[in-house]
PyMOL Python script that loads the backbone (N, CA, C, O; Angstrom):
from pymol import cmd

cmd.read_pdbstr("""\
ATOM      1  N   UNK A   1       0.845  -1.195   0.000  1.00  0.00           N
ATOM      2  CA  UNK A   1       0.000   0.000   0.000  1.00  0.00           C
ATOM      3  C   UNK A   1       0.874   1.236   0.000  1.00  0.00           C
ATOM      4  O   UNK A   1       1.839   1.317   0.760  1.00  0.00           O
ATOM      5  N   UNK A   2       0.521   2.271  -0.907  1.00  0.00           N
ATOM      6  CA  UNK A   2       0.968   3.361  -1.005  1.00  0.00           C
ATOM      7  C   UNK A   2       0.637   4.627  -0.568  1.00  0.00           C
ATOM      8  O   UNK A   2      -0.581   4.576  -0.743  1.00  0.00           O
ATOM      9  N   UNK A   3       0.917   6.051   0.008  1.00  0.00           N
ATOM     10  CA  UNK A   3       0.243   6.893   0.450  1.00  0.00           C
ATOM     11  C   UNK A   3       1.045   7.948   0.638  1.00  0.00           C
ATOM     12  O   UNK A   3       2.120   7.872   1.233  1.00  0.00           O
ATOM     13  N   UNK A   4       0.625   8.872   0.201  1.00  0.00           N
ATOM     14  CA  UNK A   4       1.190  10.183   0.266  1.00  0.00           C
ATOM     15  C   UNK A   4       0.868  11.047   0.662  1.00  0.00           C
ATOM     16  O   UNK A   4       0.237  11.795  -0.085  1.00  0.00           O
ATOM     17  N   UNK A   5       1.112  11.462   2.079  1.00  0.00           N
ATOM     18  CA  UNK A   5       0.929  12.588   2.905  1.00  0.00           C
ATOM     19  C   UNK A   5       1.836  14.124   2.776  1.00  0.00           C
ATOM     20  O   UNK A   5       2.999  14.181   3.176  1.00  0.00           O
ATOM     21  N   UNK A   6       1.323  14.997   2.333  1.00  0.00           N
ATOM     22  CA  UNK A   6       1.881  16.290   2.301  1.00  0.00           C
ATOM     23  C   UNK A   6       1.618  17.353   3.641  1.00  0.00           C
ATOM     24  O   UNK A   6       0.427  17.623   3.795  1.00  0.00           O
ATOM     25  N   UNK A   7       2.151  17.713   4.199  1.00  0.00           N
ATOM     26  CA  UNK A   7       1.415  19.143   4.680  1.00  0.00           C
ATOM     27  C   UNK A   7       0.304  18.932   5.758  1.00  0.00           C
ATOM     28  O   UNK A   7      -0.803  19.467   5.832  1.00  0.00           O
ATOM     29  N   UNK A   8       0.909  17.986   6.595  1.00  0.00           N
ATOM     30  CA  UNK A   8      -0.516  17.588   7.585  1.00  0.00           C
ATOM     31  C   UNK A   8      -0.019  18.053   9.326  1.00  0.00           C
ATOM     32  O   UNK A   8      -0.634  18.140  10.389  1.00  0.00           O
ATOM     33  N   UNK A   9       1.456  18.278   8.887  1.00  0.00           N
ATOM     34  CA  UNK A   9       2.161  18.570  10.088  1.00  0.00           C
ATOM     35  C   UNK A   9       2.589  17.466  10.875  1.00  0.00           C
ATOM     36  O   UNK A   9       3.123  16.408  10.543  1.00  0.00           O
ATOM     37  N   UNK A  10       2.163  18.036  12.276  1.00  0.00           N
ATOM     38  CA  UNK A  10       2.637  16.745  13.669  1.00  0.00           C
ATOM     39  C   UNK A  10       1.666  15.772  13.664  1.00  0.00           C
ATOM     40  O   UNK A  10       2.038  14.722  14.188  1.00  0.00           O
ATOM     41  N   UNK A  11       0.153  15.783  13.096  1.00  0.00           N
ATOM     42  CA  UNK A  11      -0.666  14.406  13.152  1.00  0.00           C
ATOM     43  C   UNK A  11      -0.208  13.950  12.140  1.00  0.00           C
ATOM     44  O   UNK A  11       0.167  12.778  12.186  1.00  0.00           O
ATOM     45  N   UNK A  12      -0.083  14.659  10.948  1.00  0.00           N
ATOM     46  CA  UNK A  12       0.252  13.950   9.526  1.00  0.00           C
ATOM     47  C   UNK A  12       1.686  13.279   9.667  1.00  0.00           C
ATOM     48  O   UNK A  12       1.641  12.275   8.956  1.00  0.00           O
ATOM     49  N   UNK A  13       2.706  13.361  10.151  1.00  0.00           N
ATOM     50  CA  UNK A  13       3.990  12.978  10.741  1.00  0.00           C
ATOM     51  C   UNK A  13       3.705  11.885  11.465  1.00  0.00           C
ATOM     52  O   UNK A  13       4.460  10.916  11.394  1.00  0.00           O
ATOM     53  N   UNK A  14       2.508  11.858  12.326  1.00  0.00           N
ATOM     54  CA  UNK A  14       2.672  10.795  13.875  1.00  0.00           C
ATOM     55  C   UNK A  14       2.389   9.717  12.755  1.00  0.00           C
ATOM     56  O   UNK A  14       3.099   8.716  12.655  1.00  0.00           O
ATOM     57  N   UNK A  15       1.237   9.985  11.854  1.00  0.00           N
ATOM     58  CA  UNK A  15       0.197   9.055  10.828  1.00  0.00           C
ATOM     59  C   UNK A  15       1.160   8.500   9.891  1.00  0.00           C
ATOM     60  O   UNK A  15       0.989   7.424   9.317  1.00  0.00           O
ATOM     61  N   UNK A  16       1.937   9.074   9.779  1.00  0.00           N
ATOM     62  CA  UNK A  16       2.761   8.445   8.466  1.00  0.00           C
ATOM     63  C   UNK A  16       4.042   7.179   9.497  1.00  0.00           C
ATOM     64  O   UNK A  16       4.228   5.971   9.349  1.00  0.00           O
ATOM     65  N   UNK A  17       4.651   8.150  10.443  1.00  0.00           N
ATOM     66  CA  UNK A  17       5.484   7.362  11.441  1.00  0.00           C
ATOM     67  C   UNK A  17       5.035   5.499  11.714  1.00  0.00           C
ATOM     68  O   UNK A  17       5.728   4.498  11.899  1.00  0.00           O
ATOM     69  N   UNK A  18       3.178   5.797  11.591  1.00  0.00           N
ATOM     70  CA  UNK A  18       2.850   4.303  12.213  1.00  0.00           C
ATOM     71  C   UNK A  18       2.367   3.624  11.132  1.00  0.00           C
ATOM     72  O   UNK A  18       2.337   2.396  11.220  1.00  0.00           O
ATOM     73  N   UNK A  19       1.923   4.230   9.975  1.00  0.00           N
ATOM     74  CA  UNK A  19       2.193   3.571   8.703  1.00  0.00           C
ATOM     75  C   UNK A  19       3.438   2.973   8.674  1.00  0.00           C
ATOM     76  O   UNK A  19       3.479   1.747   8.780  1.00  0.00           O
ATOM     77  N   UNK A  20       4.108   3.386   8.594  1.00  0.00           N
ATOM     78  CA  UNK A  20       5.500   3.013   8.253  1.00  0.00           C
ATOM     79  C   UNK A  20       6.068   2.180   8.803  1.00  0.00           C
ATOM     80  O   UNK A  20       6.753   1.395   8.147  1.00  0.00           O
ATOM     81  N   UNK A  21       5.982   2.085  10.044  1.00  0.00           N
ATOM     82  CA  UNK A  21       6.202   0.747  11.550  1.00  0.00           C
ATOM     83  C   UNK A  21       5.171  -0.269  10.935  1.00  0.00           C
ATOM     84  O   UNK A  21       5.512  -1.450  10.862  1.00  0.00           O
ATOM     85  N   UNK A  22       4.114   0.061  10.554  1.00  0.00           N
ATOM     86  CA  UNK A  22       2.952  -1.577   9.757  1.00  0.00           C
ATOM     87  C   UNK A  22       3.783  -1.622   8.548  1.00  0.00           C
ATOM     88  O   UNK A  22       3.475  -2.531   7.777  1.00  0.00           O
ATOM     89  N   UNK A  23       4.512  -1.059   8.278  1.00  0.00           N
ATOM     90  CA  UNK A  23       5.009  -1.896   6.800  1.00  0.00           C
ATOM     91  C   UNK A  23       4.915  -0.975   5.564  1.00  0.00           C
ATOM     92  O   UNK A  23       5.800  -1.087   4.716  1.00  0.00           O
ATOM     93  N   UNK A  24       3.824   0.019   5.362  1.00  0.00           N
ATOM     94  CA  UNK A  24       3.428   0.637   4.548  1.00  0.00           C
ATOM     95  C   UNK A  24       4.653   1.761   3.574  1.00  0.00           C
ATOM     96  O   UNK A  24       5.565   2.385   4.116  1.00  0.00           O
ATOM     97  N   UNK A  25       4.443   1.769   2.549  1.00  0.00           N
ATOM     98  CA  UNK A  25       5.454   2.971   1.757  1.00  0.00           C
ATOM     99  C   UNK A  25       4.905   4.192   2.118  1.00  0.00           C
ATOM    100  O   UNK A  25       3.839   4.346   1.521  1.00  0.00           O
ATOM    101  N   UNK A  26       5.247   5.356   3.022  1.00  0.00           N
ATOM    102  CA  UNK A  26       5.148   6.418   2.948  1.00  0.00           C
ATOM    103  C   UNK A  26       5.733   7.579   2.014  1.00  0.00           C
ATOM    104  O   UNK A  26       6.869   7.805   2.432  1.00  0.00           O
ATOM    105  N   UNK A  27       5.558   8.085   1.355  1.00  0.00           N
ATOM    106  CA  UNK A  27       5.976   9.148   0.716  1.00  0.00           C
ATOM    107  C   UNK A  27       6.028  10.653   1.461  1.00  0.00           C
ATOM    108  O   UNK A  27       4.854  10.981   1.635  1.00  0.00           O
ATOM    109  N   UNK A  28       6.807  11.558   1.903  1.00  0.00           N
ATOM    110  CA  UNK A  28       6.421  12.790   2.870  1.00  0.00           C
ATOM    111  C   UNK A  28       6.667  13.916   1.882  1.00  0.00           C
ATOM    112  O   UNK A  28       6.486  15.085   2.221  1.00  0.00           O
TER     113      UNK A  28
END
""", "prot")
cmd.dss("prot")
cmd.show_as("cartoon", "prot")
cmd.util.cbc("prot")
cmd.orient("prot")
C-alpha cells in the first residue's frame, strides 16, 4: 500500500510514522 501525505504537520507525521512501523510505503 501506497500513500502520500503532504502538509498535515505533527498528526500527519505521527500518521505516516505508524504507517511506516505496519510496513506501509510512505511518501512525505
Amino acid at each position: 500500500m501506497q500513500l502520500g501525505i503532504i502538509g498535515l504537520g505533527r498528526m500527519g507525521g505521527n500518521i505516516a510514522r505508524r504507517l511506516m512501523l505496519n510496513g506501509h510505503t510512505t511518501v512525505v
